[in-house]
N, C-alpha and C positions, 0 to 999 in steps of 0.2 A: 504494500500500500504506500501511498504516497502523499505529504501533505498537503497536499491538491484534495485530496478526498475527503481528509477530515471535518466529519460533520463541526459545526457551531454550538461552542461549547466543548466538544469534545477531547478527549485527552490521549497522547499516544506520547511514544518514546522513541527517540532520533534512533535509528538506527547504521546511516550511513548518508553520504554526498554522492551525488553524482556529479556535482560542479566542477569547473577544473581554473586553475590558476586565480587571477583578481576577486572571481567572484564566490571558491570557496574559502579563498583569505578574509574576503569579508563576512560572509555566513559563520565561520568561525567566531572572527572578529565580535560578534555579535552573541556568541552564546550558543547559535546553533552546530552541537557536536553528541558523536553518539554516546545514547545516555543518559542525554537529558529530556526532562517533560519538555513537552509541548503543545497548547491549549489552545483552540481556536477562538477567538475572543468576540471577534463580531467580521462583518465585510462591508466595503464602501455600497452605496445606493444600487450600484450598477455591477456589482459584482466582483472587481477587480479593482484594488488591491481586497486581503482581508490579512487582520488584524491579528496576529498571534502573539501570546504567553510563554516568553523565556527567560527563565532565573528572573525573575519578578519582572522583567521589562516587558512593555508591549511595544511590537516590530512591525511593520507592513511588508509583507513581500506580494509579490504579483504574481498570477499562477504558473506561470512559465519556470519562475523562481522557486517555487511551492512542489512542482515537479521534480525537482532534482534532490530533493531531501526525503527518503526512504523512511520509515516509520511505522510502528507496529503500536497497536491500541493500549495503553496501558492497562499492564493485567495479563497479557496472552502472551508474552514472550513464548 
C-alpha cells in the first residue's frame, strides 16, 4: 500500500521510499523514514495536496509525492 491510499484519519507505518536523490533527502528531511507513524490529517478542497501527521508535524505532500512512500496500516505489520 501506498500513502496515496490512506484513508483520512487513518494510521499506517512508513515502510520504505521509492524516491531517489533531492526528493528523498527531503522526505527524510522531514521525518518521513521507515518506522514511523503516519496519519492522514485532512486534504485540500480539491483533493491534492493532503495533509499528513509526522512526529507531531503536519506536512502537505501531493499525490504523486504520496506514491512513493510505501506503508502498511498500523497494527498489521
Amino acid at each position: 500500500m501506498t500513502l496515496d491510499e490512506l484513508p483520512r484519519s487513518g494510521r499506517a507505518m512508513v515502510t520504505g521510499l521509492d524516491a531517489k536523490g533531492a526528493a528523498r533527502r527531503r522526505l527524510m528531511d522531514l521525518g518521513v523514514l521507515p518506522g514511523v507513524e503516519v496519519t492522514a490529517e485532512g486534504t485540500s478542497p480539491l483533493g491534492d495536496p493532503t495533509a499528513y501527521r509526522v512526529r507531531d508535524t503536519v506536512i502537505a505532500l501531493r499525490r504523486v509525492q504520496a506514491r512513493g512512500i510505501h506503508v502498511v496500516l498500523w497494527g498489521e505489520r
